[in-house]
C-alpha positions as CSV (number, residue, x, y, z in Angstrom):
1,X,-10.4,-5.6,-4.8
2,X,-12.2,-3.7,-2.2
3,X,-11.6,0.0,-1.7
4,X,-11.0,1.3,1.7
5,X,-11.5,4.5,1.7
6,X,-10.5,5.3,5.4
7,X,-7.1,3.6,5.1
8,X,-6.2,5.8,1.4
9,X,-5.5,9.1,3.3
10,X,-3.1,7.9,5.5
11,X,-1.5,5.6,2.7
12,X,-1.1,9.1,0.6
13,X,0.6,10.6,3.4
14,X,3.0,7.9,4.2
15,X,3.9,7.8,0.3
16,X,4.5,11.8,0.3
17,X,6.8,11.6,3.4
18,X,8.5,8.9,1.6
19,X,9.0,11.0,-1.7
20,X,9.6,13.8,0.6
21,X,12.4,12.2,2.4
22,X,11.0,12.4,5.9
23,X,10.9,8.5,5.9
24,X,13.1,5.9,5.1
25,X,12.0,2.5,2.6
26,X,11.8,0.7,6.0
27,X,9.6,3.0,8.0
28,X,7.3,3.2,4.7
29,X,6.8,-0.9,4.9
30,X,6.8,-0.8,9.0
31,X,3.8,1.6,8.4
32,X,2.1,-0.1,5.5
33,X,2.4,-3.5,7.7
34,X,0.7,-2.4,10.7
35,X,-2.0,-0.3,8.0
36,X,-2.5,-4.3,6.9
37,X,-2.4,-5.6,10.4
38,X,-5.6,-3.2,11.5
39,X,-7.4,-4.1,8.3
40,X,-6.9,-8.1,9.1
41,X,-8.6,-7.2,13.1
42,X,-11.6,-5.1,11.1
43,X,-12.1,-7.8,8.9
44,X,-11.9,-10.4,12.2
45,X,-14.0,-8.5,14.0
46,X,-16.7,-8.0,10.7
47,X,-16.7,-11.6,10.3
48,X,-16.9,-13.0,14.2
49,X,-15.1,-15.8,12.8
50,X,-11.3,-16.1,11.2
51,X,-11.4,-18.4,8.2
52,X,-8.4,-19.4,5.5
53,X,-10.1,-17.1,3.2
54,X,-9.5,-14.4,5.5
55,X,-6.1,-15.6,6.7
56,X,-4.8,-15.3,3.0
57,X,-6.5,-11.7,2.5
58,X,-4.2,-8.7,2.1
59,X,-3.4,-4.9,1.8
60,X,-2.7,-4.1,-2.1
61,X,-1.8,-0.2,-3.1
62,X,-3.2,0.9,-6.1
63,X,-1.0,3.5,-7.2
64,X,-2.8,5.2,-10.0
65,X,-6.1,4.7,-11.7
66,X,-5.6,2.6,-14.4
67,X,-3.8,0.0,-12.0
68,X,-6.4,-3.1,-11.7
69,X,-4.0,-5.2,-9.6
70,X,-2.2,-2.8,-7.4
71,X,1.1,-4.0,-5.7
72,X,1.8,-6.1,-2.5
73,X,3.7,-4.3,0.4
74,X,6.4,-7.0,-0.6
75,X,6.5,-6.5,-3.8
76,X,6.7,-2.3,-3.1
77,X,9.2,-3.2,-0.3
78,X,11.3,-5.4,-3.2
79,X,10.9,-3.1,-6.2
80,X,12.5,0.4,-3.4
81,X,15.4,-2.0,-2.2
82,X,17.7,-0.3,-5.1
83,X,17.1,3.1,-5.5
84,X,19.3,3.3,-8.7
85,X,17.6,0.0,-10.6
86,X,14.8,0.6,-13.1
87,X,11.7,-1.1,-11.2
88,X,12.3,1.7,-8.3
89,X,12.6,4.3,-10.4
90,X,9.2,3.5,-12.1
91,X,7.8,2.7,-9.1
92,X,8.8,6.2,-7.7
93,X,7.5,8.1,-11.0
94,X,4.1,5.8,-10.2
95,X,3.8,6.9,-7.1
96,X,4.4,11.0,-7.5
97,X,1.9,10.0,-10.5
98,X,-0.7,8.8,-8.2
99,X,-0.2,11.2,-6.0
100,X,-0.3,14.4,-7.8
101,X,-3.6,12.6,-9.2
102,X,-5.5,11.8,-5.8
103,X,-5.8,8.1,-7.8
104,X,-3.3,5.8,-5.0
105,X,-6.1,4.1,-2.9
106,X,-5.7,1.2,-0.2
107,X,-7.5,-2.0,-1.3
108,X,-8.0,-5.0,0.7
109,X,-8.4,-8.5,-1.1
């Protein structure tokens, strides 16, 4: 799972507006969509040629260090849709984790 180190930043800042309340669940995905969509056209343009294996490449969040999968942008978007059931509220807890740690990173498989 590839690091990308230019994408993390702004991944940290669209998480802490998010926790801060400045953006909704929806705005967070929107954002986190078009972060995957420019990583897809860097990867197009790296490679010259688009192949399945690229086609089936995606973002993945790692939200704190010890996370060796990290999550989907769907399966972040699924685990927020209920604030109030257990999966968001870990999921939250994960994320002021990883934040308060500098360990959530942008990966690209």
């Amino acid at each position: 799972m590839p690091h990308q180190p230019h994408y993390s930043p702004m991944a940290r800042q669209l998480f802490g507006q998010f926790l801060d309340q400045e953006i909704d669940r929806d705005t967070l995905i929107g954002r986190l969509q078009e972060m995957e969509l420019q990583l897809q056209a860097d990867a197009d343009e790296e490679n010259e040629v688009e192949d399945d294996v690229e086609s089936r490449r995606s973002l993945r969040i790692r939200i704190f260090g010890g996370d060796t999968l990290g999550m989907s942008i769907r399966e972040i978007e699924q685990d927020l849709q209920d604030p109030s059931h257990p999966n968001a509220q870990i999921l939250m807890r994960g994320i002021a984790f990883g934040l308060a740690e500098d360990e959530l990173e942008v990966h690209y498989e």
